[in-house]
N, C-alpha and C positions, 0 to 999 in steps of 0.2 A: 550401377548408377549411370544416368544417361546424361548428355551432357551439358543439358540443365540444370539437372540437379550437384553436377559438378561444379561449374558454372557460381553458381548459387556460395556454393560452399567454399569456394575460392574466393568472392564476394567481388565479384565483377559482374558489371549488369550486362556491358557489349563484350560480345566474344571475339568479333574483329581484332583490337586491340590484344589481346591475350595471344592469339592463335597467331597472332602475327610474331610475337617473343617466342612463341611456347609452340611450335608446327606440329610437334607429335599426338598433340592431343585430340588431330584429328580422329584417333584410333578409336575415340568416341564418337564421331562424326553420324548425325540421325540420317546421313542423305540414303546408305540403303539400309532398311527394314532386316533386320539378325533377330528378333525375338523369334524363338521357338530352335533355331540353330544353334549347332553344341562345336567345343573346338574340344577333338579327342586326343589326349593328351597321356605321353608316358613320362615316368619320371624318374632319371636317373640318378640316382645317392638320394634316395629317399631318409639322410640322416637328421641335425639338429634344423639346420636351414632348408631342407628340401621339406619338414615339414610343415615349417613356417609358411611355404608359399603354398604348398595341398592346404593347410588349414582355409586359407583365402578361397580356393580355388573350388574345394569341397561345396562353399555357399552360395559358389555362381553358378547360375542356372545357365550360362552360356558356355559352362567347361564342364567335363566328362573324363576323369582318369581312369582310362583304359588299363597300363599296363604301368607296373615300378620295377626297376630292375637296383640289386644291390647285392654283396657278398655279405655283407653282415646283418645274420640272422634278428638282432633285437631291432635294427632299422627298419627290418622287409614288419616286422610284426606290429611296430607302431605305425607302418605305415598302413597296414592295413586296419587296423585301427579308425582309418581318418578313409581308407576307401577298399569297404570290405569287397568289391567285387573286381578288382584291379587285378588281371595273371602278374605273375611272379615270375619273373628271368632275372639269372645269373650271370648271363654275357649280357652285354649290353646291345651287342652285335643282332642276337637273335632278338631283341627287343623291336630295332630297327627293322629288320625284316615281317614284323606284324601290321598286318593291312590296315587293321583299326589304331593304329597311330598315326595322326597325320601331325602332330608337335612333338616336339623333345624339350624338357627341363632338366638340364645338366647341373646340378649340386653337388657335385664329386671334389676330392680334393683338386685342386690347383693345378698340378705337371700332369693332370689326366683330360683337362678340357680341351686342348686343341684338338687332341685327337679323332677322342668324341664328336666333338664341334664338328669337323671335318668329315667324318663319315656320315652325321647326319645330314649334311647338306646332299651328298652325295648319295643318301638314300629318299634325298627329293622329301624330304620333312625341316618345316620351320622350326628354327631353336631360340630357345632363353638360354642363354649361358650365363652362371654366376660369375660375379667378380674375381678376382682377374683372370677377366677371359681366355688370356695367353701365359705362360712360364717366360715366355721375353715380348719384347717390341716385334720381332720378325713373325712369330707364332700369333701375336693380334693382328699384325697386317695381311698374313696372310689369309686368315679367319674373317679378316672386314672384307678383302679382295673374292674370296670366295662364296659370301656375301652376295654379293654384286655380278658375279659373274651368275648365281643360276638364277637372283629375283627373288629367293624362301627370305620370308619372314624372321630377321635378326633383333632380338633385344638382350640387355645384360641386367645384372640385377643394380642398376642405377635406382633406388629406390626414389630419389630426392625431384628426379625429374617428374613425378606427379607429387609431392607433398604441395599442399595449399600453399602451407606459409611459403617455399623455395618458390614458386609461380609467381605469388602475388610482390614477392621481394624482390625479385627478377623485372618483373612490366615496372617497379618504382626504378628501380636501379638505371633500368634501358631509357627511361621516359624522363632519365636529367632530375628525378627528385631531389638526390644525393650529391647531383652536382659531379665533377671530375672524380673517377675513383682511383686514390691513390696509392691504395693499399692494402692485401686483404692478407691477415692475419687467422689462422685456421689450426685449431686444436685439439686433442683429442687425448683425455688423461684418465688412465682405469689403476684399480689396486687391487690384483688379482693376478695369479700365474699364469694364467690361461690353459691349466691343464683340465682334460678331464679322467675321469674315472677308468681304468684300463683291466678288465677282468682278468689275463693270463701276459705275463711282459715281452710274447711275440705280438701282439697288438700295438702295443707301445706306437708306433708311427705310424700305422695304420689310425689309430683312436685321433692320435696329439701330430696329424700331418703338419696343422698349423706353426710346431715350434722346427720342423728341421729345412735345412736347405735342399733338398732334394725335395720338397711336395712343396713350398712356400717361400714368399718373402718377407713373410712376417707382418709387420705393423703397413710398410708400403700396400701389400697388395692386399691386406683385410681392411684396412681402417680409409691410410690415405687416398683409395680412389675415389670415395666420396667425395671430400671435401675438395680436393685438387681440380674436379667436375666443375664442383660451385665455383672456381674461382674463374675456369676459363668463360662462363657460362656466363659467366657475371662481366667479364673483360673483354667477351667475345675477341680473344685475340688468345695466343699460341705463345707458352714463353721459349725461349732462345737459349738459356743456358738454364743449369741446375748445377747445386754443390750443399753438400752437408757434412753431417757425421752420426755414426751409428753406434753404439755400444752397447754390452750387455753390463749393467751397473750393479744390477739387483737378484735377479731370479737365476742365481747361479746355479743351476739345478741339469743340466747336462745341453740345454736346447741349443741352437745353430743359431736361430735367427734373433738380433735385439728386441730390447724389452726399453731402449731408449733410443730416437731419433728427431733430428733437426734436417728440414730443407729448406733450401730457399731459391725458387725458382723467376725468373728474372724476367721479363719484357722487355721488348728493342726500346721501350720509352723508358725503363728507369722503375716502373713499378713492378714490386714483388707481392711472392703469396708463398709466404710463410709456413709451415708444415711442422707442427712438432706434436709426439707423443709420447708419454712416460707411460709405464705402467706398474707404477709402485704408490703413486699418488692420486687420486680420484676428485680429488678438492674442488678443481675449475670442470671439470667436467669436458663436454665437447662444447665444439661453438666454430661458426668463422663468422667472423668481424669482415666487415666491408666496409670500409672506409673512404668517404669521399668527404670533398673540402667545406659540402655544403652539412653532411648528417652522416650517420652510421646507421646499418642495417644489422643485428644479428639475425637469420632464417631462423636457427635451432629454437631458441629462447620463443621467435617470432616476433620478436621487439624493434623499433626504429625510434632512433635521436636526431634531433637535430642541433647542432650546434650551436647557435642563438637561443637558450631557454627563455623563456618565457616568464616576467617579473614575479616574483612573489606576491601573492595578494597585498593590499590594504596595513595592516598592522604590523606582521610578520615581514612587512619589507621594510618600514619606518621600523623596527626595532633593530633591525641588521645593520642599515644606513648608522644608526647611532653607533652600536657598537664598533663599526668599523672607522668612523671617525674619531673616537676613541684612541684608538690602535693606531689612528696615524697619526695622532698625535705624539707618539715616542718615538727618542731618535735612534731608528733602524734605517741600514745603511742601503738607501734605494728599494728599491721593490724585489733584489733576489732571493730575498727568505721566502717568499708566499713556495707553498708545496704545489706544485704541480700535478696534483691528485686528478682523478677521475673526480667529473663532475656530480652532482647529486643531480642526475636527470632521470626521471624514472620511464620515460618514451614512454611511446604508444605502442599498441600491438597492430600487427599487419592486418590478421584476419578476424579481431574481434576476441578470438579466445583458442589455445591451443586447441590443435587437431588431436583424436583421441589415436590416430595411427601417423605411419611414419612413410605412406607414400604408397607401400608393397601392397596394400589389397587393391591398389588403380592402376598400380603398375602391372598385377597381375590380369585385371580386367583387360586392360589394355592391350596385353598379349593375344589378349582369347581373342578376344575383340577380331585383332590383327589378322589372326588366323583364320579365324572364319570368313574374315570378307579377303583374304590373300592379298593387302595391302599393308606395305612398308610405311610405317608413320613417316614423315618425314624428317631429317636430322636425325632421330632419335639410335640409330645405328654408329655413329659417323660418333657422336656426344659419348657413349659406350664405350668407344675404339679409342679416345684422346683421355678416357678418364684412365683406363689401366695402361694406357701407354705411359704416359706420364709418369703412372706410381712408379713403373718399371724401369723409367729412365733415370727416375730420381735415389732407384735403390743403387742402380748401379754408379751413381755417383757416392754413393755410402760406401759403396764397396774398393772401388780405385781409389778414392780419399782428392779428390781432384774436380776442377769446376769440368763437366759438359756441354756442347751444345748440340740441340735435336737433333739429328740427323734428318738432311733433306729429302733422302731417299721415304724416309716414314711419313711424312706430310701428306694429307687428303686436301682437296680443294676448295673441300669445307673450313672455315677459320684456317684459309689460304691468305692472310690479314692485306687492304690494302692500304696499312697502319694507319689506318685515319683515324684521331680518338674519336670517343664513343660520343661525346659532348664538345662542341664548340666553346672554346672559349672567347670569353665577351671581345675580349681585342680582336679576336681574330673576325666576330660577326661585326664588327666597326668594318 
């Protein structure tokens, strides 16, 4: 997709404005000519999510999977599957060393990315590294630092930063639509164990790395980088402390890591962004609420409210008017009976109509993209690095049982804030 037709589907007619919220999208950028240029690409843990991103990657004419490296035989075979001409390594080491890879896509479990990470840079090959890019804050920092010191091409699997609706809700957001945003509430609720299938029960942590603390953090570093992303993204600001609680309530079934947590991470102005996930109940779904004084934005849904509804037609509002004067004519004691429910607003959508993908096939373009022309989107590294720092900082407040504050030492210069809110308020433009 070129960045017109991007563009288009974002449903923004100037691209100034956008590129101006949104920098990394230069990775689409028409100014040099890549049609007929391939980004050769290995891929490491070619399992459930590694082939989610080959599925993408298999249809773009500007990516080429050269090589897949994995230990588990039913991976290496579905991956070939999806790119039957791709060699096969077992180390991943000897992957790196093949001439015809000039990218690496790291899908492995979790405590194996930095590593990875690290040696790719150092065999002078651009990386994708899945979420959470580091096992702690010190392991991302040093994975963004080494980044930066050799210039290779870094992205993570941020999917949201290319989904239409997260763009398009983003320019409303920054452009004062919503007015002061004072609060972004952010959810993520599944009813499922999250295990899977395990052929022989030395596999066991190897298959299900996700449930133990030695490969994972669980709900933090699968689920909450996403949204945590949206929230700084949305705040353009860094919050200051973090505290929650974590427990395993439900899926008492041997695992390490919870199956129930609450964050709430804090701002030097007073506004939070909320974090919680269950995974015994599926009801609400995922979502983050963005909340500002003037409307509300959900991305997921793709829907925007705005707080002053709009009258009821004609009849349907003369039959309301009556009933309610009705009702007050009984004597109830002031107005604190009325329920304070959620409005019946049914908003507008962002983009006209849900997107049929979730970001990862522009996310994936955008990498190639990258590669080929050996240019670093901009932001889009730096956005990556604060979204799993965060989960990681906020796990380890689940862990201590105790409020945190970021560590200064881990700060980039990027949403280095120079707290200025995002919108002026009216007194203050008097």
């Amino acid at each position: 997709m070129n960045r017109r037709d991007f563009l288009k589907n974002v449903g923004i007619t100037g691209s100034g404005v956008m590129l101006a919220a949104t920098p990394w999208l230069s990775a689409f950028s028409e100014k040099k000519q890549t049609v007929g240029e391939k980004a050769r690409l290995g891929i490491i843990g070619p399992g459930s999510r590694g082939q989610i991103l080959m599925s993408f990657l298999c249809q773009n004419p500007k990516a080429e999977i050269t090589a897949i490296c994995d230990i588990y035989q039913p991976s290496i075979d579905a991956a070939l599957q999806l790119a039957p001409k791709a060699k096969v390594y077992r180390d991943y080491r000897k992957l790196l060393e093949d001439k015809d890879v000039e990218a690496v896509i790291i899908a492995t479990p979790l405590d194996t990315h930095f590593q990875i990470a690290m040696d790719t840079f150092d065999a002078g090959k651009h990386v994708f590294c899945e979420k959470s890019i580091g096992y702690d804050i010190d392991q991302c920092f040093k994975m963004y630092n080494k980044h930066k010191e050799t210039g290779l091409v870094f992205f993570a699997g941020q999917q949201r930063l290319f989904d239409p609706r997260y763009i398009k809700a983003m320019e409303m957001i920054h452009s004062g639509v919503f007015g002061d945003i004072e609060g972004i509430r952010t959810f993520w609720f599944r009813n499922g164990d999250w295990r899977r299938p395990v052929p022989s029960p030395e596999l066991e942590r190897q298959i299900n790395w996700r449930l133990y603390r030695e490969h994972s953090k669980g709900l933090m570093t699968e689920l909450a980088c996403h949204q945590l992303q949206i929230g700084t993204w949305a705040l353009r600001r860094l919050p200051d402390t973090v505290m929650g609680h974590g427990a395993i309530t439900f899926w008492k079934d041997g695992r390490e890591v919870y199956d129930n947590v609450s964050c709430i991470y804090i701002v030097d102005n007073g506004v939070k962004i909320n974090f919680d996930s269950v995974i015994s109940n599926k009801f609400y779904g995922l979502e983050e609420q963005i909340l500002g004084h003037l409307g509300t934005i959900e991305p997921e849904k793709g829907k925007y409210y705005f707080e002053e509804v709009a009258p009821a037609p004609g009849i349907l509002q003369m039959v309301t008017e009556i009933e309610q004067n009705l009702f007050d004519t009984l004597p109830f004691a002031g107005t604190s009976w009325a329920p304070e429910t959620a409005q019946p607003n049914k908003g507008e959508y962002i983009t006209g109509k849900r997107p049929d993908g979730d970001g990862t096939d522009l996310l994936s373009a955008a990498f190639a993209e990258a590669v080929i022309t050996r240019k670093q989107p901009e932001n889009i590294a730096e956005e990556c690095y604060y979204a799993s720092a965060l989960a990681l900082w906020g796990d380890m407040a689940l862990q201590e049982g105790r409020m945190l504050t970021f560590p200064d030492e881990y700060k980039l210069d990027y949403l280095n804030h120079s707290r200025k809110p995002l919108i002026e308020k009216e007194e203050e433009k008097v």
